[in-house]
C-alpha positions as CSV (number, residue, x, y, z in Angstrom):
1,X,0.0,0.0,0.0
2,X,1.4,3.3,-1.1
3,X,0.7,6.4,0.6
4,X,0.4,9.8,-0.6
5,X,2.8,12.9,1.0
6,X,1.4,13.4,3.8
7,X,3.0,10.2,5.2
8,X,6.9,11.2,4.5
9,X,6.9,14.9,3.9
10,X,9.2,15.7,6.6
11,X,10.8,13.9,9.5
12,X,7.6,14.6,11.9
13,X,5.0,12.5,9.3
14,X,7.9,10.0,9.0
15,X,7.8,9.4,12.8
16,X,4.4,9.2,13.1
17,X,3.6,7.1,10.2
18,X,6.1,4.6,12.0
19,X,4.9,5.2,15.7
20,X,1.6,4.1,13.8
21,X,2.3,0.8,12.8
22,X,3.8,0.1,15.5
23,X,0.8,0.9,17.9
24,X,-0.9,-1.0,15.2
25,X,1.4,-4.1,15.6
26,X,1.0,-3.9,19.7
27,X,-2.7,-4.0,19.7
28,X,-3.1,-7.0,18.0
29,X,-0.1,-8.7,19.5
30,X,-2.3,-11.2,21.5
31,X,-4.6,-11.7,18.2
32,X,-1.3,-12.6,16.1
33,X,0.2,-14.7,18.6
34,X,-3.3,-16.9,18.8
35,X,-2.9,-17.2,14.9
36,X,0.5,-17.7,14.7
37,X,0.0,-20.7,17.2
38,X,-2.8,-21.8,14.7
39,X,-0.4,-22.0,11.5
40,X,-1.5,-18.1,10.7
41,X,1.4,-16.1,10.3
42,X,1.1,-12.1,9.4
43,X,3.7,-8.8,9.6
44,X,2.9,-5.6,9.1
45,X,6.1,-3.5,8.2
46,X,6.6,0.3,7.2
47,X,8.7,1.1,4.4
48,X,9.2,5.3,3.7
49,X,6.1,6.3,1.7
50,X,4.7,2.4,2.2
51,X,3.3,0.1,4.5
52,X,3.4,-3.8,3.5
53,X,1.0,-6.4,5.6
54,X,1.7,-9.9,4.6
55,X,0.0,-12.8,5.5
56,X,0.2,-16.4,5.4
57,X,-0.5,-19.7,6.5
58,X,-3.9,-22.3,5.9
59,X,-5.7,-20.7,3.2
60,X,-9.5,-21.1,4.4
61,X,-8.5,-19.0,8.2
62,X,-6.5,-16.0,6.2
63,X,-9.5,-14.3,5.2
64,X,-10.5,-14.2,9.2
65,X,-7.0,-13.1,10.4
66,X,-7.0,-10.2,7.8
67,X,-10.8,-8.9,8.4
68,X,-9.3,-9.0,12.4
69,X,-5.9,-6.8,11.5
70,X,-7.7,-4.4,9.2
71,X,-10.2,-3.4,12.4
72,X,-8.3,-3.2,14.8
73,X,-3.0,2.0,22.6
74,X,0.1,1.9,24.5
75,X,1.6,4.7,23.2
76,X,4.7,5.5,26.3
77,X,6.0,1.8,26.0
78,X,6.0,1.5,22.1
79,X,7.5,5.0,21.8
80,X,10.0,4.0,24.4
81,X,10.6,1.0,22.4
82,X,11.2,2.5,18.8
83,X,13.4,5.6,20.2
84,X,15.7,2.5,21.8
85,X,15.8,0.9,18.4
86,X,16.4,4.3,16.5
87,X,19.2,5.3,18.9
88,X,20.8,1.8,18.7
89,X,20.5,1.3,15.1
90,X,23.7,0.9,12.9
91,X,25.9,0.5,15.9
92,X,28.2,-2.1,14.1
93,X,30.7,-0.2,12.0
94,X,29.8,-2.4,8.5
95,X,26.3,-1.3,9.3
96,X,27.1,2.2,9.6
97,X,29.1,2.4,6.8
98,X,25.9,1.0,4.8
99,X,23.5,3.8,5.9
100,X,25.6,6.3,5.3
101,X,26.4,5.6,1.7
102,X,22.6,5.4,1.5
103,X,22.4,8.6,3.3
104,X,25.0,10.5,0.6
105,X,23.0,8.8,-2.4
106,X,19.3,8.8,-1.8
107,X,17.7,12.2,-1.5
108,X,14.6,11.0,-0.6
109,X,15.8,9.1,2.8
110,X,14.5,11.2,6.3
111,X,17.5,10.4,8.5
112,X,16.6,8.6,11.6
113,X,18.1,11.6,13.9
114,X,15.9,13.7,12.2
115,X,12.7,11.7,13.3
116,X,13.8,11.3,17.0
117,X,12.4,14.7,18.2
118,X,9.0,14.4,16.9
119,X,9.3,10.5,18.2
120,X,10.1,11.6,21.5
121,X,7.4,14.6,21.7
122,X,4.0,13.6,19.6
123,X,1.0,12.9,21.7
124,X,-1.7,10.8,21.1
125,X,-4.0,13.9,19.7
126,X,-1.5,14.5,17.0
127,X,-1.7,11.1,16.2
128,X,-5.1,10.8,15.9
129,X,-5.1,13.8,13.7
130,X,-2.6,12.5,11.7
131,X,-4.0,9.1,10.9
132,X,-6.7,10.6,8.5
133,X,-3.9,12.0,6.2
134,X,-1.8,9.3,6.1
135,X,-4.9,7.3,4.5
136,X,-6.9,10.0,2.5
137,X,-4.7,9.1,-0.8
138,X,-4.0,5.5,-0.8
139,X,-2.6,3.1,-3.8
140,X,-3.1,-0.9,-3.2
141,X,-1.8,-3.8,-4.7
142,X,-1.9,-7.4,-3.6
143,X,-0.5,-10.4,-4.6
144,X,-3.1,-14.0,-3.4
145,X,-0.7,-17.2,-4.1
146,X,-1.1,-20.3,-2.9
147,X,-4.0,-22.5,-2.6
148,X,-6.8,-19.8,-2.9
149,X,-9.0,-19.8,-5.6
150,X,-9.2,-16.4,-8.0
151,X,-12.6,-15.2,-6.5
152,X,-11.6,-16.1,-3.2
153,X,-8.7,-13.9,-3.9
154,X,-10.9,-11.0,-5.2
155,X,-13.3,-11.3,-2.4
156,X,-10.2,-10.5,0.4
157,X,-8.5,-7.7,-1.8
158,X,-12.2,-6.3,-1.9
159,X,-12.3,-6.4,1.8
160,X,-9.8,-4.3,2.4
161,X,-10.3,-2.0,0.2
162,X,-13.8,-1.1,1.5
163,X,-12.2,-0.4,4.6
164,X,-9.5,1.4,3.5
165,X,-12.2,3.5,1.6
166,X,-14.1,4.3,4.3
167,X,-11.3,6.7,5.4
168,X,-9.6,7.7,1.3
169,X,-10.6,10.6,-0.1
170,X,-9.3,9.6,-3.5
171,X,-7.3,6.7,-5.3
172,X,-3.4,7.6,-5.3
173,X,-3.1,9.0,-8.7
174,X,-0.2,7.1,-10.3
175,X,1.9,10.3,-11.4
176,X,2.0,10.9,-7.6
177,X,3.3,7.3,-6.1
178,X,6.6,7.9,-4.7
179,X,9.8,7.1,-6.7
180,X,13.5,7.4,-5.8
181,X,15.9,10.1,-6.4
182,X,19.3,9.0,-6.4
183,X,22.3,10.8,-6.3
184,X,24.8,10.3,-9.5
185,X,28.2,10.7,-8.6
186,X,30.3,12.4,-11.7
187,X,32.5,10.2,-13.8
188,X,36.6,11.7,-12.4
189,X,38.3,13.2,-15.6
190,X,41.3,12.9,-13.7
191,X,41.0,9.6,-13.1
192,X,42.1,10.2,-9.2
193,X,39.6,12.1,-7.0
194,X,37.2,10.0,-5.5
195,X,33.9,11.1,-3.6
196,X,35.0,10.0,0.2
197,X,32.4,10.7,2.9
198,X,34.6,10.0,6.6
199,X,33.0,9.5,10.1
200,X,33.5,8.1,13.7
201,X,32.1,5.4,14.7
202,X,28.7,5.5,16.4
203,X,29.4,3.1,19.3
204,X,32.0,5.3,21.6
205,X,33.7,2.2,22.5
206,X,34.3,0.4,18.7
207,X,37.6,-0.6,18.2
208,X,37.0,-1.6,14.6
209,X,37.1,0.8,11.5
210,X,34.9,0.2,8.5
211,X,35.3,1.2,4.8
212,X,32.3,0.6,1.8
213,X,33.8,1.6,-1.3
214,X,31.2,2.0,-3.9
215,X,31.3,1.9,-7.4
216,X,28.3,3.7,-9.2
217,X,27.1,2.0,-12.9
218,X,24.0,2.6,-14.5
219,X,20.0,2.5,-14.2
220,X,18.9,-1.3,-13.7
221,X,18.5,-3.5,-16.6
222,X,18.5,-7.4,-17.2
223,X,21.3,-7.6,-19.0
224,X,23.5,-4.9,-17.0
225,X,22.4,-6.6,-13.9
226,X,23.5,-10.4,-15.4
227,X,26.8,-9.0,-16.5
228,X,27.7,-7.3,-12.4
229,X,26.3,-10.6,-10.9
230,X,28.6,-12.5,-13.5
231,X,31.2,-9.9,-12.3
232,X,30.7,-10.9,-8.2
233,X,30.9,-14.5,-9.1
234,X,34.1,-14.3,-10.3
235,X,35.6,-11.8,-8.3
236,X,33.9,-12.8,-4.9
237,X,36.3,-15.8,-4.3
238,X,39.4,-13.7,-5.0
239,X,38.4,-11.0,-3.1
240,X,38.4,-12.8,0.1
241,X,41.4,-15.2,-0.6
242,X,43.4,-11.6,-1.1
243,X,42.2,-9.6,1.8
244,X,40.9,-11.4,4.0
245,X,43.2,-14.8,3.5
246,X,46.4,-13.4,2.7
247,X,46.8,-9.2,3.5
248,X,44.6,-10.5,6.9
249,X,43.2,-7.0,6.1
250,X,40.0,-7.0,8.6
251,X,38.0,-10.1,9.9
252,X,34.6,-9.3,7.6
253,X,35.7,-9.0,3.8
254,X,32.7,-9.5,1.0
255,X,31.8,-7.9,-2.7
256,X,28.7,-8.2,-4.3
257,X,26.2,-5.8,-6.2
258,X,24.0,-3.3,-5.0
259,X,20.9,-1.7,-5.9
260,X,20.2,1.4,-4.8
261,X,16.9,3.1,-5.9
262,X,16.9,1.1,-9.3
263,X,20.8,1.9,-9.6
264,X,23.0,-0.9,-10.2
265,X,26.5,-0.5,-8.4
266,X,29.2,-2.9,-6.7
267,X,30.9,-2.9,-3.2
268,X,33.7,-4.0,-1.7
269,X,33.1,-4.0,1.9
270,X,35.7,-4.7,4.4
271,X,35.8,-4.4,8.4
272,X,39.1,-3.7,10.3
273,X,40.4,-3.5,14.0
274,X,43.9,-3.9,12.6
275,X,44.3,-1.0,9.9
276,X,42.7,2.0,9.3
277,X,40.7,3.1,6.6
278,X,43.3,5.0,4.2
279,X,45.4,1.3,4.5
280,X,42.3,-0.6,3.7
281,X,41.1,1.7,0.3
282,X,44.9,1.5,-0.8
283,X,44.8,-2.3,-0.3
284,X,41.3,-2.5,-2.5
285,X,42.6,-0.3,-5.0
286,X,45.9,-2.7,-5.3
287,X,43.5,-5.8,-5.3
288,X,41.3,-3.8,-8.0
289,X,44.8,-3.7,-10.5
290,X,45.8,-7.2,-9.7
291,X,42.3,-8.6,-10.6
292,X,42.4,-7.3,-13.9
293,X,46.0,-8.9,-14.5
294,X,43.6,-12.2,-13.4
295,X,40.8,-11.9,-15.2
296,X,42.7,-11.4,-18.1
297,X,44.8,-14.3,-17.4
298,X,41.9,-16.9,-17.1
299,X,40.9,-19.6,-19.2
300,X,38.1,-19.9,-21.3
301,X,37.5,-23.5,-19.2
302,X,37.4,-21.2,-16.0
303,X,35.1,-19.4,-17.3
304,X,33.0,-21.0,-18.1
305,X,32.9,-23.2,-14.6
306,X,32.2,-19.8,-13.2
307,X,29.5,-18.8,-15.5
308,X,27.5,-22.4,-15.2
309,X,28.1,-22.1,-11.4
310,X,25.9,-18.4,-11.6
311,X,23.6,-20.5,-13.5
312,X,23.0,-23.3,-10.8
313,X,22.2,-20.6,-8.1
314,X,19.9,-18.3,-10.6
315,X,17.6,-21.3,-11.5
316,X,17.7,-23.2,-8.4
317,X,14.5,-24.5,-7.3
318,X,12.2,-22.6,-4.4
319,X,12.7,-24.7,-1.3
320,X,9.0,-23.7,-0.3
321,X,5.8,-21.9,-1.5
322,X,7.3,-18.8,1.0
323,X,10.1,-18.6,-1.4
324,X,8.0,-18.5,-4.8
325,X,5.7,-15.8,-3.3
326,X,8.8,-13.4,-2.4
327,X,9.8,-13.7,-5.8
328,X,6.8,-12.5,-7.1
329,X,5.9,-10.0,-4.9
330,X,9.8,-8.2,-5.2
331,X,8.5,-7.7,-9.0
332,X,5.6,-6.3,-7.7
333,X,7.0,-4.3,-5.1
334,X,9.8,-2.8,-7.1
335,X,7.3,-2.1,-9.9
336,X,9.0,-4.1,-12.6
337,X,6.5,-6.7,-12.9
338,X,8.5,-9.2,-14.7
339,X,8.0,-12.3,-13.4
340,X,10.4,-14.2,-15.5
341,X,13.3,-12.5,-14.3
342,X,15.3,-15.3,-13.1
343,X,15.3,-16.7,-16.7
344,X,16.0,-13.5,-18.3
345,X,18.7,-12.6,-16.3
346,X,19.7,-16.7,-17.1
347,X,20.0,-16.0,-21.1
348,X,21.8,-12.6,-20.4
349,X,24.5,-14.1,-18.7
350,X,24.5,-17.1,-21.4
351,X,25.6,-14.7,-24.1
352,X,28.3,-12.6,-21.7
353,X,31.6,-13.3,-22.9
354,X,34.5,-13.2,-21.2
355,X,36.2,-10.7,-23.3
356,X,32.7,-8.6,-22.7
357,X,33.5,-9.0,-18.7
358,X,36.8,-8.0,-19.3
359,X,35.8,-4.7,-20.9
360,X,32.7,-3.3,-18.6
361,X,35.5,-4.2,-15.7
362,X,37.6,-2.2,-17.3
363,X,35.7,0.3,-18.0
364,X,33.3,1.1,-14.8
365,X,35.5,-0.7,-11.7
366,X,39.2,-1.3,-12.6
367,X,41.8,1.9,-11.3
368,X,42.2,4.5,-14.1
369,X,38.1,2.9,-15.6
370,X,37.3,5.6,-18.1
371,X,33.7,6.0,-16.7
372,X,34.5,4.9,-13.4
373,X,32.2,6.6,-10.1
374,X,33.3,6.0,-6.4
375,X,32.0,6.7,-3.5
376,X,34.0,5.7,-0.8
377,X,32.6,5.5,3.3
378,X,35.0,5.6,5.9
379,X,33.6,4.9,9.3
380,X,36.3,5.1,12.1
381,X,36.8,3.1,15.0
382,X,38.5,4.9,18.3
383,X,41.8,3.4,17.8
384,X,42.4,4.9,14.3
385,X,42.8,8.8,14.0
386,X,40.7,10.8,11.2
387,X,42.6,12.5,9.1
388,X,42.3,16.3,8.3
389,X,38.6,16.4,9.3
390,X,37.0,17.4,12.7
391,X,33.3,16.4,13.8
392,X,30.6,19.0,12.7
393,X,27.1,19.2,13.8
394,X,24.8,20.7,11.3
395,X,21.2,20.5,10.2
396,X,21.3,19.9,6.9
397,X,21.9,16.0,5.9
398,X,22.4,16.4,2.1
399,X,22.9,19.8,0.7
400,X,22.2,20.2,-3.2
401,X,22.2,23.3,-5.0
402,X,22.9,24.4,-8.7
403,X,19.0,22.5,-9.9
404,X,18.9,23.3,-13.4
405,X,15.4,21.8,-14.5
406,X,16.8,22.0,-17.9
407,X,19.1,19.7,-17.3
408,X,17.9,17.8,-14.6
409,X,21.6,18.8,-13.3
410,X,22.4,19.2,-9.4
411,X,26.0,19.1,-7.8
412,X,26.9,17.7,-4.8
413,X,28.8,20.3,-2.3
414,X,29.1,18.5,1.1
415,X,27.1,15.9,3.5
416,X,27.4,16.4,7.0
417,X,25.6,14.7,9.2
418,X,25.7,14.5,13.0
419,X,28.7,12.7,14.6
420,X,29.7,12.6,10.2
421,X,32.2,14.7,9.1
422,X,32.5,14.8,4.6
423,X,35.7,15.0,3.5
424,X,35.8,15.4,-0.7
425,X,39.1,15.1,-1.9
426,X,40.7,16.8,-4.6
427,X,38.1,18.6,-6.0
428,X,35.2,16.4,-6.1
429,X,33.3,19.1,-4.2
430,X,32.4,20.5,-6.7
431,X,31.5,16.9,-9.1
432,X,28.5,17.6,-11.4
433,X,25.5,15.1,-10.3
434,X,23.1,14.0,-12.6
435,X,19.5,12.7,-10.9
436,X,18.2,9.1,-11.4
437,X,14.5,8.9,-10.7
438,X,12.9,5.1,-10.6
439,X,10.4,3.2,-9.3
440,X,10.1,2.0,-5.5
441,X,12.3,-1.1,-5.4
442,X,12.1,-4.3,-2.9
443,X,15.2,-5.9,-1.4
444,X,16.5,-9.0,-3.5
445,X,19.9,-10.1,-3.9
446,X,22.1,-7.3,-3.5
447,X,19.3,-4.9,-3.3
448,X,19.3,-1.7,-0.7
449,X,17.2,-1.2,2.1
450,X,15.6,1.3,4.6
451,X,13.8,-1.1,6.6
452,X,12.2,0.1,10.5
453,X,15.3,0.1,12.4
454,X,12.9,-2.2,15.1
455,X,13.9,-4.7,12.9
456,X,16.7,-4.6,10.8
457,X,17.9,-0.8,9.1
458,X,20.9,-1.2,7.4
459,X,20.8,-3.3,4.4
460,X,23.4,-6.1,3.1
């Protein structure tokens, strides 16, 4: 269900659209835990602009478990309870490092700080007054899989919709359903300077440091997508033999794609007590070089074991009728509504050569790539010193200036962010920044994620 503006305007709606579901989930906390005794399982999770309830379980009781959710007040210990959880969130260095490259790219993210005041303050009146804007404009979709026949189906979607209409004023008007902005970082002419956001770590007593260095490629397609997940197979094994194995750079070292807002990009994530980060992005940037030298050097035989191993793990077979269901509802959530993705993404990476690997490394990820865009996060631990920076506090998360509706041009100056300090070397202050504007996306392999901190904020 997607919600019109009133629900993530400004840090205050964002709080109380959250401190709603929540109250939401403790009132029927007794009526879920009967069900889930009974085989009926159900969550109820808030997502920026939308709220996802998902239920499951023995098909003839669901329609009674979801008339009983849709009708049904401890406000002090639920607000106690989510201010915890905001407070504590991203504590872990890795996961810090995470949120704050979502932070830097994602204009359209209300900061978790931000929130905390109205959190801490709102009463019950103001949420009562607040409820009817959050529904006046309201989009729905549902997915029915399973054993439930299509009227059945029909008859439960209908359900809820009446009640949801009791309180809409109109539809959401599809122009008007929220999409993501996204930051594009500038391609470096000088082949040098990249984008470096530094910070301490959150937990006053962390001993380890944390770096996510980023690399930036293009607007989602199949085939892009095939050939960066053809890319982490290779690379994933090499990555960790060399930096974790032999440099014994940090004791958590992984790669992998991202997407971010519909933004295809790749990390290399490592996590440190030992070094600091300026050690650990010179060791990346060394591994980066010597890969090439190895992917060039591999045989066609190699190859192709890696390629049919990508395969086996694309088309392997859903353990359960949970896992099915998530695959069609991330097409649905993310607006793509291809559900033959898997087998799309199968033929793509079919057709990749390895000479075509060789040249979209070479030319987005490998040191001196000629469209190369990094974005490089470097969360400190207290036993490593920040260099050349001091902790600000400001206001502003994200500043961008320069908006040219011509060109649908912004630059990035600099993000500071409480307890964050940006440090832009060489000139990439002043990096020209394109926007990217997509479609709502759910988290799938790879995929980012700005889930309730309650449960789990930072993403992979």
């Amino acid at each position: 269900m997607a919600g019109g503006e009133d629900i993530y305007k400004d840090p205050a709606s964002a709080a109380m659209t959250r401190l709603l579901v929540k109250l939401v989930l403790d009132a029927l906390n007794e009526t879920c835990y009967q069900a889930d005794i009974a085989g009926l399982r159900s969550s109820l999770v808030c997502d920026d602009h939308r709220i996802q309830l998902r239920l499951d379980g023995f098909n003839e009781k669901l329609p009674r478990l979801l008339e009983r959710i849709v009708k049904a007040h401890r406000l002090a210990p639920v607000r106690e309870a989510m201010v915890r959880a905001y407070k504590n969130a991203n504590m872990k260095p890795g996961a810090q490092a995470t949120y704050t490259r979502q932070l830097a790219l994602r204009a359209d993210i209300i900061c978790l700080e931000d929130q905390l005041p109205t959190l801490q303050a709102c009463t019950l009146e103001e949420l009562q007054a607040f409820l009817p804007l959050m529904l006046r404009e309201v989009h729905m979709e549902v997915l029915a899989h399973g054993n439930m026949e299509r009227h059945e189906a029909e008859q439960a979607a209908g359900a809820l919709n009446t009640i949801l209409s009791r309180h809409m004023e109109q539809e959401l008007p599809a122009k008007a359903r929220p999409s993501d902005v996204i930051v594009r970082l500038a391609e470096d002419e000088a082949k040098s300077a990249d984008c470096t956001v530094v910070g301490r770590a959150k937990n006053p007593k962390e001993q380890n440091s944390a770096v996510e260095s980023y690399f930036q490629l293009m607007p989602h397609s199949v085939k892009e997508r095939a050939t960066v997940e053809l890319l982490e197979q290779v690379m994933e094994e090499a990555c960790y033999d060399t930096l974790r194995t032999k440099e014994q750079l940090g004791y958590t070292v992984s790669c992998g794609l991202r997407l971010t807002g519909g933004v295809l990009g790749f990390c290399i994530n490592v996590v440190s007590a030992s070094y600091g980060p300026e050690h650990i992005i010179s060791r990346i940037e060394a591994f980066l070089e010597s890969f090439r030298q190895r992917l060039q050097a591999m045989t066609e035989e190699e190859y192709e074991q890696q390629r049919v191993a990508l395969i086996g793990v694309k088309l392997a077979k859903d353990k359960c009728l949970m896992d099915e269901s998530d695959r069609h509802w991330e097409n649905i959530w993310n607006s793509r509504y291809d559900f033959y993705t898997r087998e799309r993404t199968v033929q793509h990476v079919q057709l990749i050569s390895k000479a075509e690997l060789i040249a979209f490394y070479g030319r987005h990820v490998a040191p001196g790539a000629e469209c190369r865009r990094r974005l490089n996060v470097c969360i400190y631990g207290q036993q490593h010193e920040m260099p050349g920076a001091t902790e600000v506090r400001v206001v502003s998360r994200l500043l961008l200036y320069d908006q040219r509706a011509a060109h649908d041009l912004f630059t990035i100056q600099q993000w500071v962010r409480e307890c964050y300090t940006a440090h832009v070397k060489a000139g990439a202050v002043t990096a020209s920044a394109h926007r990217y504007s997509h479609g709502r996306h759910f988290m799938e392999r790879g995929e980012d994620t700005t889930d309730d901190p309650g449960s789990d904020l930072a993403d992979l």
